[in-house]
DSSP file (Angstrom, degrees, kcal/mol; ACC not computed):
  #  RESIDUE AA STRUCTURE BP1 BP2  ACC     N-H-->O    O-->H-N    N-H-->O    O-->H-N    TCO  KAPPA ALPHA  PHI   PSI    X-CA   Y-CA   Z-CA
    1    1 A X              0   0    0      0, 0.0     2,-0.2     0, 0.0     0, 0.0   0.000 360.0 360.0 360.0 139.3   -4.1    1.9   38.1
    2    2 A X        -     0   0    0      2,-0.0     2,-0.1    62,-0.0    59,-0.0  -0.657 360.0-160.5 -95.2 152.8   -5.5    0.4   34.6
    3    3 A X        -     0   0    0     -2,-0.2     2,-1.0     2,-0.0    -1,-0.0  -0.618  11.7-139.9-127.3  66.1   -9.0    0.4   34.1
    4    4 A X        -     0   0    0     -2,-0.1     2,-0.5     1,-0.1    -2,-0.0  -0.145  25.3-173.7 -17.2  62.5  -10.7   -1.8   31.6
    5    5 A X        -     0   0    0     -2,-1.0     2,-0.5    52,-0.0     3,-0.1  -0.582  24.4-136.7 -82.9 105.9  -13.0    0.2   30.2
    6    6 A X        -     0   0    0     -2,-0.5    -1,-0.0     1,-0.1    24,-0.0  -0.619  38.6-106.3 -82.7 141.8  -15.3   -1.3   27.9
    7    7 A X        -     0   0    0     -2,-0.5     2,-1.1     1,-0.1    -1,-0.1   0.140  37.3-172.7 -46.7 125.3  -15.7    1.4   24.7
    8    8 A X        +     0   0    0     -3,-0.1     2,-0.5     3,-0.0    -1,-0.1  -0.857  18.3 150.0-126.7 122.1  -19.0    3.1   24.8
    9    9 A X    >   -     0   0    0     -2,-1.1     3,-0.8     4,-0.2     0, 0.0  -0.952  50.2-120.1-141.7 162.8  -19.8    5.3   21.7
   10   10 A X  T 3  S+     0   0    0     -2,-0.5    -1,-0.1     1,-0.2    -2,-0.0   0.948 113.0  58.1 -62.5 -55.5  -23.5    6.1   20.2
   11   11 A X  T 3  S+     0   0    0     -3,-0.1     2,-0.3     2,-0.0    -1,-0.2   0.245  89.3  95.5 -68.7   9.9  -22.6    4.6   17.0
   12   12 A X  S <  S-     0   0    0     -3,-0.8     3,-0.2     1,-0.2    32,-0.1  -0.896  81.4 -99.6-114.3 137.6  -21.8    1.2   18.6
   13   13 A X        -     0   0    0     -2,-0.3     2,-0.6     1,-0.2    -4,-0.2   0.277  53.7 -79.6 -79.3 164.8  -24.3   -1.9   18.8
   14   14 A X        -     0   0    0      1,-0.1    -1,-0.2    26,-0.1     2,-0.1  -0.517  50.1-112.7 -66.5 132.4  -26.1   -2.5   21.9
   15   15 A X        -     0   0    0     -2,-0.6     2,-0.4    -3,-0.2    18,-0.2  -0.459  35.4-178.1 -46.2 125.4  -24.4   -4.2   24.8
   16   16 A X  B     -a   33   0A   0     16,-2.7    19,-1.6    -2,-0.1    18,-0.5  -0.896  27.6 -43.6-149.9 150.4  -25.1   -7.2   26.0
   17   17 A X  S    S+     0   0    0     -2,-0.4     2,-0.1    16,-0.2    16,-0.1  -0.397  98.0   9.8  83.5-140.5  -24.5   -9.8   28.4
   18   18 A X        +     0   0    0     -2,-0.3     2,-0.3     1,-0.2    -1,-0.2  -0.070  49.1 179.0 -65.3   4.9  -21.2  -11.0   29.5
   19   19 A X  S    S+     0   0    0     -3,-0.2    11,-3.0    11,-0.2     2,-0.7   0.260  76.0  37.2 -38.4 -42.1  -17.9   -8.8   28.4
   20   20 A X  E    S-B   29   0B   0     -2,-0.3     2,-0.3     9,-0.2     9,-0.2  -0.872  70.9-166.7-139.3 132.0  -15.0  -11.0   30.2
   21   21 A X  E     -B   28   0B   0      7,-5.4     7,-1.6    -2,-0.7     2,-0.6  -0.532  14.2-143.3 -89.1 146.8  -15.4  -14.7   30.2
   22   22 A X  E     +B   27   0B   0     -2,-0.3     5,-0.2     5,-0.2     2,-0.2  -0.888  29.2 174.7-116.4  98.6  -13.2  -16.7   32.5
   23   23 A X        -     0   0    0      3,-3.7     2,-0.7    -2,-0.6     5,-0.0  -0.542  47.0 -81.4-111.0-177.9  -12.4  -19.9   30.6
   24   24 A X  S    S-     0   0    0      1,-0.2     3,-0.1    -2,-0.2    -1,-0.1  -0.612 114.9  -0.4 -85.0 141.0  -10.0  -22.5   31.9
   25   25 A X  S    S+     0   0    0     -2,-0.7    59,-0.8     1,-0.1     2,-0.3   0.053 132.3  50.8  95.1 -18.6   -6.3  -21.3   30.9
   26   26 A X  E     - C   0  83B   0     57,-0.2    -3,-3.7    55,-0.0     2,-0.4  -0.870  67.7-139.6-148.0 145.4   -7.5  -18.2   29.3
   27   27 A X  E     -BC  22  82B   0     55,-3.8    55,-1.0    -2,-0.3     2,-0.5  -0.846  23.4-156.8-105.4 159.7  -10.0  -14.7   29.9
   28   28 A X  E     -BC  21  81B   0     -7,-1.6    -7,-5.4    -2,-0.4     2,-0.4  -0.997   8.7-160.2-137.3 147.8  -12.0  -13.9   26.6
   29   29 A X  E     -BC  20  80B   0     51,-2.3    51,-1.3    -2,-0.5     2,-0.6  -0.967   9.3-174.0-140.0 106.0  -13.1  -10.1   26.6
   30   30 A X    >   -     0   0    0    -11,-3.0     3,-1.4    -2,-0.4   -11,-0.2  -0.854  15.4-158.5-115.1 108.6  -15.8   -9.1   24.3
   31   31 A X  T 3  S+     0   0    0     -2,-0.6    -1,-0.1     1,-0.3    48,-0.1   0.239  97.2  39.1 -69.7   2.5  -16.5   -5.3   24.2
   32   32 A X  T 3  S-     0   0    0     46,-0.4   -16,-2.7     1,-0.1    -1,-0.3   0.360 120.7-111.1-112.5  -7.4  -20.2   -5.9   22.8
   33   33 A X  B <   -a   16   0A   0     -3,-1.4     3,-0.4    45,-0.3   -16,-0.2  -0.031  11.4 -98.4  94.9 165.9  -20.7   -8.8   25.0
   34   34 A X  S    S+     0   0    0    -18,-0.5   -17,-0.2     1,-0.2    -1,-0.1   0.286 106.5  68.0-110.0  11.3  -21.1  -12.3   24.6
   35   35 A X  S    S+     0   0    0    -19,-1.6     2,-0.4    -3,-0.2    -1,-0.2   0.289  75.3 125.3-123.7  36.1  -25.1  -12.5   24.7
   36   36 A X        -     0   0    0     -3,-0.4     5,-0.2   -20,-0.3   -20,-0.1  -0.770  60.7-105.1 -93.7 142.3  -25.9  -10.7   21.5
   37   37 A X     >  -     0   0    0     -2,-0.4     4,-1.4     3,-0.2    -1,-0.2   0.273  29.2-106.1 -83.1 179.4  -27.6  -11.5   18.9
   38   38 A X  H >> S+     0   0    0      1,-0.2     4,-1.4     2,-0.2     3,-0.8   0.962 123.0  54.2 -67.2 -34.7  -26.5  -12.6   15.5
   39   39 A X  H >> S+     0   0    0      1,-0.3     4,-1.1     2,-0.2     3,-0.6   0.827 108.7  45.5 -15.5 -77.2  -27.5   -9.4   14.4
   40   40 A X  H 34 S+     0   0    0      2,-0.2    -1,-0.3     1,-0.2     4,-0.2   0.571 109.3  51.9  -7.2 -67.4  -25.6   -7.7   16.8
   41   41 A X  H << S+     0   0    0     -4,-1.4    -2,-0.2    -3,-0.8    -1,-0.2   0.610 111.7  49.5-104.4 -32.6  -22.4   -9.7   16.4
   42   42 A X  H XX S+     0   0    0     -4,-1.4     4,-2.6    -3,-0.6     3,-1.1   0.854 113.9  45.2 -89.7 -26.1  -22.5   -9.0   12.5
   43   43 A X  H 3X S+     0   0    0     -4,-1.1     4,-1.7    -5,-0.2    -2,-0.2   0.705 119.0  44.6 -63.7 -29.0  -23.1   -5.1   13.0
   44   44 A X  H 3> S+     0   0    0     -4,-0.2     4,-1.4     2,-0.2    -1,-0.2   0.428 105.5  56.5 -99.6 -12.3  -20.3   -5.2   15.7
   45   45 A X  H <> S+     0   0    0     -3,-1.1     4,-2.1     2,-0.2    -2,-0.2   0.765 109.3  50.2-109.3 -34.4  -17.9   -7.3   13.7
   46   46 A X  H  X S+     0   0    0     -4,-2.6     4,-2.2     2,-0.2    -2,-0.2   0.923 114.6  45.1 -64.9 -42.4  -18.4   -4.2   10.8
   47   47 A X  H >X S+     0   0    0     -4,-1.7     4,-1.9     2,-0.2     3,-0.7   0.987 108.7  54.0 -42.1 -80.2  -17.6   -1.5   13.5
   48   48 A X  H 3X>S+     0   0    0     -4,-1.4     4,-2.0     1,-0.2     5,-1.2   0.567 107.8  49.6 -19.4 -52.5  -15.0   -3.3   14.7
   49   49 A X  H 3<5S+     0   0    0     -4,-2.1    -1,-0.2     2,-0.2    -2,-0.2   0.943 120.2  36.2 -15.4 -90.7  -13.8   -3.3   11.3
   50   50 A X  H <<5S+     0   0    0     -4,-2.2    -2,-0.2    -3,-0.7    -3,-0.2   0.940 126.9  35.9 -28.9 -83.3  -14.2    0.5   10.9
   51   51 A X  H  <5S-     0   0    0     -4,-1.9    -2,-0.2    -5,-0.1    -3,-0.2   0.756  88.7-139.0 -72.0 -60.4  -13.3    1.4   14.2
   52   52 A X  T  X> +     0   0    0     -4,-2.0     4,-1.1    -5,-0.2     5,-0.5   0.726  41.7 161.8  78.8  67.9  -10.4   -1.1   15.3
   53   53 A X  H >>< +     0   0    0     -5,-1.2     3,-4.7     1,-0.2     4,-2.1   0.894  66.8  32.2 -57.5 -96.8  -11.9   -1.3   18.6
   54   54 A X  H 3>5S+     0   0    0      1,-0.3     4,-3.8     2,-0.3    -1,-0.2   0.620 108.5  60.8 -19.4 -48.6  -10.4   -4.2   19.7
   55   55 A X  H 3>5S+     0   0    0     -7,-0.2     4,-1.2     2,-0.2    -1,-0.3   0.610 114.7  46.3 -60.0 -16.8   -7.1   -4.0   18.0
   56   56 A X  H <X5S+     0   0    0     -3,-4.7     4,-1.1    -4,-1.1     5,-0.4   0.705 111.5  49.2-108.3 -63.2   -7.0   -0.5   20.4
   57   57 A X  H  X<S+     0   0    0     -4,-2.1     4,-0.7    -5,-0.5     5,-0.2   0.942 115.2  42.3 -48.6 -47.3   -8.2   -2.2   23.3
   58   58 A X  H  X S+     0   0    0     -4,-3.8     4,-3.4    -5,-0.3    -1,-0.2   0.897 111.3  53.8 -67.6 -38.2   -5.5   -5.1   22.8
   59   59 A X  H  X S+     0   0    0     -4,-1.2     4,-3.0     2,-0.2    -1,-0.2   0.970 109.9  50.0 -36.3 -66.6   -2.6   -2.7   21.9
   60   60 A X  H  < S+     0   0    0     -4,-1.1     5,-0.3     1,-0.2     4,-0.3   0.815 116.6  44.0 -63.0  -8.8   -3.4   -0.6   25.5
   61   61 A X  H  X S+     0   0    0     -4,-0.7     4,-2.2    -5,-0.4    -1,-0.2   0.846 105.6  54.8 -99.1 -42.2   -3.4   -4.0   27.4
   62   62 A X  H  < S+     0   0    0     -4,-3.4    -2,-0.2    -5,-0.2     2,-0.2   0.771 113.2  43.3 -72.3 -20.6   -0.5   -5.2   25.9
   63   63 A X  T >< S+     0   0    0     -4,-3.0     3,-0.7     2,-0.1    -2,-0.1   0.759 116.9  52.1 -60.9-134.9    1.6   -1.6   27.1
   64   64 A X  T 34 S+     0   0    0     -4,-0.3     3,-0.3     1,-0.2    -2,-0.2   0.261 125.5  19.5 -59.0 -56.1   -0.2   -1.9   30.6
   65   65 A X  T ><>S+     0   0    0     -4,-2.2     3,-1.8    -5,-0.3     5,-0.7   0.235  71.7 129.5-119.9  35.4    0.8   -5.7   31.3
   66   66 A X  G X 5S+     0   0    0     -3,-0.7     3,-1.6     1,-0.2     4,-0.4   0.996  72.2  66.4 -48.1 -56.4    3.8   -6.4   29.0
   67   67 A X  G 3 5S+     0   0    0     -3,-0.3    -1,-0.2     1,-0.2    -2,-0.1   0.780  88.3  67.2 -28.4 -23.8    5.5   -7.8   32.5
   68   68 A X  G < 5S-     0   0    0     -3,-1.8    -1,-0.2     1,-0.1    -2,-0.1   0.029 102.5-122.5-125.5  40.8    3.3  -10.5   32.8
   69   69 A X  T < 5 +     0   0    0     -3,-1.6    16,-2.4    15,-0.1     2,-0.1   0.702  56.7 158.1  54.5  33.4    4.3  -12.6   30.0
   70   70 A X  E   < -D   84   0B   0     -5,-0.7     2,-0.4    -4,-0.4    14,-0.2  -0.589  38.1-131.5 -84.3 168.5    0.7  -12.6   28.3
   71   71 A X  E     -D   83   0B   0     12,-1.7    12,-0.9    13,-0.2     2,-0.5  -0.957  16.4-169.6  -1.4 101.1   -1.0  -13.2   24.8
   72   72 A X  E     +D   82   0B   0     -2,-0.4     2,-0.3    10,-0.2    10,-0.2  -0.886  19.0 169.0 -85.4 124.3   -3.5  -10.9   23.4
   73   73 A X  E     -D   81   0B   0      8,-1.5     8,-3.0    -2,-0.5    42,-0.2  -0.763  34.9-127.5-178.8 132.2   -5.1  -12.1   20.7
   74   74 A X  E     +De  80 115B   0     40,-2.1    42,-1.5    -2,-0.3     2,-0.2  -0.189  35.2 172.2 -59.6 130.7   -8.2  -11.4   18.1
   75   75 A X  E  >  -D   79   0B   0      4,-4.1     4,-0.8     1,-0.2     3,-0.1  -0.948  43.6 -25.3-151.4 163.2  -10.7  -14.4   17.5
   76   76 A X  T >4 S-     0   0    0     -2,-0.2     3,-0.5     1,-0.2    -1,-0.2   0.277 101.0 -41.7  36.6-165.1  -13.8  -14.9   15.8
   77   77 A X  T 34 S+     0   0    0      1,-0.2    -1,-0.2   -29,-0.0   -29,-0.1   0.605 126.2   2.1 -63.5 -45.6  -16.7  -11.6   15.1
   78   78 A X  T 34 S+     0   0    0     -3,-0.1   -46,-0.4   -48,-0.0     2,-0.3  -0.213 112.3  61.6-158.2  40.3  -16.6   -9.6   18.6
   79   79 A X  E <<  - D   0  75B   0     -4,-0.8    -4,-4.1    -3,-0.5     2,-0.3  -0.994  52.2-153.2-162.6 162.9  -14.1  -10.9   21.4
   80   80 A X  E     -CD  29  74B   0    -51,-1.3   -51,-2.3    -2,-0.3    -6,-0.2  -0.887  22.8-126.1-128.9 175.6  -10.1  -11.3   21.8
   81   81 A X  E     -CD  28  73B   0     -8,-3.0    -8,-1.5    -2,-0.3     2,-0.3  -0.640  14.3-161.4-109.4 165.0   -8.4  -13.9   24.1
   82   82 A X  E     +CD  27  72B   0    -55,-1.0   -55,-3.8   -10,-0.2     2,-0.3  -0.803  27.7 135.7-167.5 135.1   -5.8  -13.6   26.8
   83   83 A X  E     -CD  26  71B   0    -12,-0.9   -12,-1.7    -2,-0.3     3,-0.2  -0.971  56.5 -62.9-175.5 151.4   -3.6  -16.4   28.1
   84   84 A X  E     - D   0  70B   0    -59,-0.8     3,-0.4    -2,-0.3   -14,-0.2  -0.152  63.2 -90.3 -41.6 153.6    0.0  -17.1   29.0
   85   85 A X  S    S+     0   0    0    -16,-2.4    -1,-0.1   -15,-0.2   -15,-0.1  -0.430 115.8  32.6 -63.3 138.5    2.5  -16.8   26.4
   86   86 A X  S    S+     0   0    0     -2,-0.2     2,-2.1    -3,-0.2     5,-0.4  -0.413  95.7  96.4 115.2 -58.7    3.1  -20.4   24.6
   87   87 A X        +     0   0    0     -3,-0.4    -2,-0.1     3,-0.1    -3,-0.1   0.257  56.7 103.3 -65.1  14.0   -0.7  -21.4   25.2
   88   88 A X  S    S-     0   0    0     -2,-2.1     3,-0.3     1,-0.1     4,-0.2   0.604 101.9 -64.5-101.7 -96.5   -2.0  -20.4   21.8
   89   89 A X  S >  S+     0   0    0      1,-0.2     3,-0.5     2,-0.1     4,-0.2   0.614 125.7  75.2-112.5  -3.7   -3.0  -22.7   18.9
   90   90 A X  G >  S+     0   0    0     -4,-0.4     3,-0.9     1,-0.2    -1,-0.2   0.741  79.2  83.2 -82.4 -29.7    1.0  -23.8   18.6
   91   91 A X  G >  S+     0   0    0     -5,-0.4     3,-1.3     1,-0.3     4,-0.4   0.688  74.4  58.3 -30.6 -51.9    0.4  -25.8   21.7
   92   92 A X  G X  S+     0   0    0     -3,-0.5     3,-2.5     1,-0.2    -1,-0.3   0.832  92.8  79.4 -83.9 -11.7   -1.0  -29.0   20.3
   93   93 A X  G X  S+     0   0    0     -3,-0.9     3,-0.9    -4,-0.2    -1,-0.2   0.780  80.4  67.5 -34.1 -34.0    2.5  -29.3   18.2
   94   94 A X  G <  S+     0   0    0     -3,-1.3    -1,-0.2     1,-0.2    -2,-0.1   0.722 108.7  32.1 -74.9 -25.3    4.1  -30.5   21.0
   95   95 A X  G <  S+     0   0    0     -3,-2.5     2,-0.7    -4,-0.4    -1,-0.2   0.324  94.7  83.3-116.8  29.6    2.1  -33.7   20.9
   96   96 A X  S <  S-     0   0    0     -3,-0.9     5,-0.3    -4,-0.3    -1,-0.1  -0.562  84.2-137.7-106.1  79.4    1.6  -34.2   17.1
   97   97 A X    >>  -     0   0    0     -2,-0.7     4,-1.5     1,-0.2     3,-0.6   0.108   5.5-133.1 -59.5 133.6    5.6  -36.2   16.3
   98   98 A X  T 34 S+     0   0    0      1,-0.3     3,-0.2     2,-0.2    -1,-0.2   0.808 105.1  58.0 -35.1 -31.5    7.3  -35.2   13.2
   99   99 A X  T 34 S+     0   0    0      1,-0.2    -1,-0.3     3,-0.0    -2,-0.1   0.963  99.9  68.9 -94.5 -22.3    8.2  -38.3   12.0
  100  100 A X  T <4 S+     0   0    0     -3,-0.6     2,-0.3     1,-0.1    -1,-0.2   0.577 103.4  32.9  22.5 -66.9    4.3  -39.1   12.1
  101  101 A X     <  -     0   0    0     -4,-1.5     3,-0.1    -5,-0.3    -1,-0.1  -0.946  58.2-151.8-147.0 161.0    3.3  -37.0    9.6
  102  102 A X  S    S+     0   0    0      1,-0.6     2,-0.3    -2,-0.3    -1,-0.1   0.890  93.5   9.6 -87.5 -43.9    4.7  -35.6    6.1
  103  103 A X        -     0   0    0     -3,-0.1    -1,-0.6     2,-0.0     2,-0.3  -0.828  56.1-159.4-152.4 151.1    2.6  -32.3    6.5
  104  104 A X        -     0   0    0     21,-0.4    23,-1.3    -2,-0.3     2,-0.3  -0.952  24.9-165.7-138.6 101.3    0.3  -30.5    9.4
  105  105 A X  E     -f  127   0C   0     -2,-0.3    23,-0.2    21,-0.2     2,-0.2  -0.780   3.2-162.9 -89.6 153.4   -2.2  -27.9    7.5
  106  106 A X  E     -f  128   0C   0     21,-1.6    23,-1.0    -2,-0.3     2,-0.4  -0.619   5.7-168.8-129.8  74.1   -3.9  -25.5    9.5
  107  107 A X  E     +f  129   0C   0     -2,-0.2     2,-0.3    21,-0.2    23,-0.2  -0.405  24.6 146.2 -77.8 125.4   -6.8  -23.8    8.0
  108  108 A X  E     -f  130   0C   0     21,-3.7    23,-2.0    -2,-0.4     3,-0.3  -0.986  42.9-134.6-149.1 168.7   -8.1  -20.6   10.3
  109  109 A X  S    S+     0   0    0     -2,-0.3     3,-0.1    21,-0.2    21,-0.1   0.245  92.9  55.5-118.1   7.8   -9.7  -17.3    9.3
  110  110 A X        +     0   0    0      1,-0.1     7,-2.0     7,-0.1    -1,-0.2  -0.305  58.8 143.7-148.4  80.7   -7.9  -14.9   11.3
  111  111 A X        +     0   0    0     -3,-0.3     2,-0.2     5,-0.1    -1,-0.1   0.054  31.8 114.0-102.0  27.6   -4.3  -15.5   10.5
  112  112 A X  S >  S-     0   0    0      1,-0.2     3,-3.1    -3,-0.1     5,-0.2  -0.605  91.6 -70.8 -83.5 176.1   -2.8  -11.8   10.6
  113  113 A X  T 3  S+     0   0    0      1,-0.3    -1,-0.2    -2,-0.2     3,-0.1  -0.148 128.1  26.1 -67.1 138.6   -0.3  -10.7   13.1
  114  114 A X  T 3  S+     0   0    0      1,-0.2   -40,-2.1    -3,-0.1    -1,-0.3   0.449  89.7 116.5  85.1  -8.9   -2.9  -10.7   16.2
  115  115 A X  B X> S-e   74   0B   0     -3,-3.1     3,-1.3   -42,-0.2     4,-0.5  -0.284  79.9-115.3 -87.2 178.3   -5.1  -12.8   15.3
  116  116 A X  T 34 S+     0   0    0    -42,-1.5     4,-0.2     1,-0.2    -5,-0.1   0.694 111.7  49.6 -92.6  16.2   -5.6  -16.0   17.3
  117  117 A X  T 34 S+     0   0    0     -7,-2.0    -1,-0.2   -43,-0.2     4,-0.1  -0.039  81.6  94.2-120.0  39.7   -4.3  -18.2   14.2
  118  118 A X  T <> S+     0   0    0     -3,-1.3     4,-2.2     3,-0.1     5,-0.2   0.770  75.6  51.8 -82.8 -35.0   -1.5  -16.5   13.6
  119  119 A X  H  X S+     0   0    0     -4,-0.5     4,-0.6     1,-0.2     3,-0.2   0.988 126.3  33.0 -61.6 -45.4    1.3  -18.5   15.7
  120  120 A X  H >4 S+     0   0    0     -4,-0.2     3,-1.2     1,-0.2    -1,-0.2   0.944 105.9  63.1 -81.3 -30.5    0.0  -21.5   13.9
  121  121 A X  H 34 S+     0   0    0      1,-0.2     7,-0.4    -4,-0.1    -1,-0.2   0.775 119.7  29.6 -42.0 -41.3   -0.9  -20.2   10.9
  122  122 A X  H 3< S+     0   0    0     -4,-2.2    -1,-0.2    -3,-0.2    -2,-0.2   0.320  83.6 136.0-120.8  25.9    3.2  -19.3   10.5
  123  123 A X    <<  -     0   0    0     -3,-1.2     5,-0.2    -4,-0.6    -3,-0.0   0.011  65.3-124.8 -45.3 165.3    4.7  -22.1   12.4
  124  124 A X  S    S+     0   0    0      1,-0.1    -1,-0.1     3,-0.1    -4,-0.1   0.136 114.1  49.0-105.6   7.1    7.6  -23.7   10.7
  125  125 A X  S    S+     0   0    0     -5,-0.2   -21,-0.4   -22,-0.0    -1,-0.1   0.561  97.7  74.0-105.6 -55.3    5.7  -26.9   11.2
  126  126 A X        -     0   0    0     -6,-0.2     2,-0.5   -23,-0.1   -21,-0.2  -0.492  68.1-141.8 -83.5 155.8    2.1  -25.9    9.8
  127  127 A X  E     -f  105   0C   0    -23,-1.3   -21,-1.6    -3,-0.0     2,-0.2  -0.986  41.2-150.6-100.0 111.8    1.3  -25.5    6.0
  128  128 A X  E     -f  106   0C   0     -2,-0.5     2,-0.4    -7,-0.4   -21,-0.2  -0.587  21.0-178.7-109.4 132.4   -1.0  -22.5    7.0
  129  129 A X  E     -f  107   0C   0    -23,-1.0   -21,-3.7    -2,-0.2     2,-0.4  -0.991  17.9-127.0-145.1 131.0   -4.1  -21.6    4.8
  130  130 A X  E     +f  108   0C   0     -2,-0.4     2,-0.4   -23,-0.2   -21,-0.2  -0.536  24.8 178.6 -86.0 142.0   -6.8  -18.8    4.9
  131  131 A X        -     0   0    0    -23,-2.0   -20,-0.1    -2,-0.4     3,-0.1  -0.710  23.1-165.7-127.7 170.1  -10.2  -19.1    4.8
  132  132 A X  S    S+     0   0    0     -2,-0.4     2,-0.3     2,-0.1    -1,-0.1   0.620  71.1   3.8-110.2  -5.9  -13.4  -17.2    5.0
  133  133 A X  S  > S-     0   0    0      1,-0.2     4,-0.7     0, 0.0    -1,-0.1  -0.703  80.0 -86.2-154.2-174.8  -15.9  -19.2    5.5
  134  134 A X  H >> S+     0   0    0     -2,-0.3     4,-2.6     2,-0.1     3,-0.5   0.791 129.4  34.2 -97.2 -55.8  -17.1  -23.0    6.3
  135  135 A X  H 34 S+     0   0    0      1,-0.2     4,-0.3     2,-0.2     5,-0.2   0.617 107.4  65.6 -91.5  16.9  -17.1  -23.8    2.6
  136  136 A X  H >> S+     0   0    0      3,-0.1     4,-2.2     2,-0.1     3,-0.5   0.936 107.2  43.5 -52.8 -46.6  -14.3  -21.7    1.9
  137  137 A X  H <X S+     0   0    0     -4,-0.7     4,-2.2    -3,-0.5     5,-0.3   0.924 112.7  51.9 -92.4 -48.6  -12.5  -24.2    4.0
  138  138 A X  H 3X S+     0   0    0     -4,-2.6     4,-0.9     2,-0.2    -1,-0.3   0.743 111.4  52.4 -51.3 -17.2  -14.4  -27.5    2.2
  139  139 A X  H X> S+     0   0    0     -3,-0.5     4,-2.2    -5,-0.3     3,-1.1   0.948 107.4  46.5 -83.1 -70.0  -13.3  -26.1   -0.9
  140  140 A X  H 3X S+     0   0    0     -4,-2.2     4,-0.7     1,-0.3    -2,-0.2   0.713 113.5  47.6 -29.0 -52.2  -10.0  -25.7   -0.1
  141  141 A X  H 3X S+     0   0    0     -4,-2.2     4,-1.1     2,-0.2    -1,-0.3   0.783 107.9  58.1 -67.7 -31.9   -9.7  -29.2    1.4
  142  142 A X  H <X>S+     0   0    0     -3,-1.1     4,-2.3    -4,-0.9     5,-0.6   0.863 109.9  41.1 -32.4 -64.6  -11.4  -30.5   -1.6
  143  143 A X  H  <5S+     0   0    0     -4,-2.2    -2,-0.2     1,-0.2    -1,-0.2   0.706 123.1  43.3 -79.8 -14.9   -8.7  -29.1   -3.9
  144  144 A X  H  <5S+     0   0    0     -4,-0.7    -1,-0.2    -5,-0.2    -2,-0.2   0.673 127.8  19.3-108.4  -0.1   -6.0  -30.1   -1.5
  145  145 A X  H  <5S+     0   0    0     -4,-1.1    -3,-0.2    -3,-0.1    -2,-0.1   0.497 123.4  49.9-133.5 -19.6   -6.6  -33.3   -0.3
  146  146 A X  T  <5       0   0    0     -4,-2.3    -3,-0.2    -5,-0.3    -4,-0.1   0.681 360.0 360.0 -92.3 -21.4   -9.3  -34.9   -3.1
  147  147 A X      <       0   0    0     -5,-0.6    -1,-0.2     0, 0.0    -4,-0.1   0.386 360.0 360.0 -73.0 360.0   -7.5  -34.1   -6.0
């Protein structure tokens, strides 16, 4: 039997709150919790870093319940997602038509393998760009769309 055990170490920010969220189509599992301060969430997001808490948590899930055709996958400071395969950010493609438009950009800030804007981020469809920040991404649009 798997056991979902959220990581408890000394060196790790306080817990709080919520750890797995039940949204519609999807569970979101945050191993510091979802009612922590910003504080919290930036101290947790530097562990994380460090540590690769998550990336170890998603790895052991993804071995436990390969059968059951899921998506793991890191988003934002302190949580990953998990939802059927097909259902991640590639989804709204289906309803955007090619002949429509020249170009689809995608700007997202966690576009490595695992993150949750990687499937669109290297779609054969999206022109896929990284960002860091809210005016990383105004800058960016700026130079790509004002110029």
């Amino acid at each position: 039997m798997f056991y979902l055990l959220v990581p408890c170490c000394s060196s790790c920010v306080s817990k709080r709150g919520t750890f797995i969220e039940f949204r519609s189509g999807m569970m979101n599992i945050s191993p510091v919790g979802r009612n922590c301060s910003r504080e919290e969430r930036n101290d947790y997001e530097k562990f994380d870093l460090a540590n690769n808490v998550r990336k170890n948590m998603v790895a052991a899930m993804q071995k436990e319940f390969a059968d059951l055709n899921l998506t793991f996958s890191i988003g934002g400071q302190i949580s990953f997602d998990v939802f059927p395969n097909g259902w991640d950010k590639t989804y709204c493609l289906q309803f955007i038509k090619e002949e429509d438009f020249d170009e689809v950009h995608f700007f997202g800030d966690k576009t490595f393998e695992g993150g949750n804007d990687y499937e669109i981020f290297t779609h054969e469809r999206t022109k896929g760009h990284t960002v860091t920040s809210p005016d990383d991404t105004k800058e960016q649009c700026t130079k790509l769309f004002m110029s």
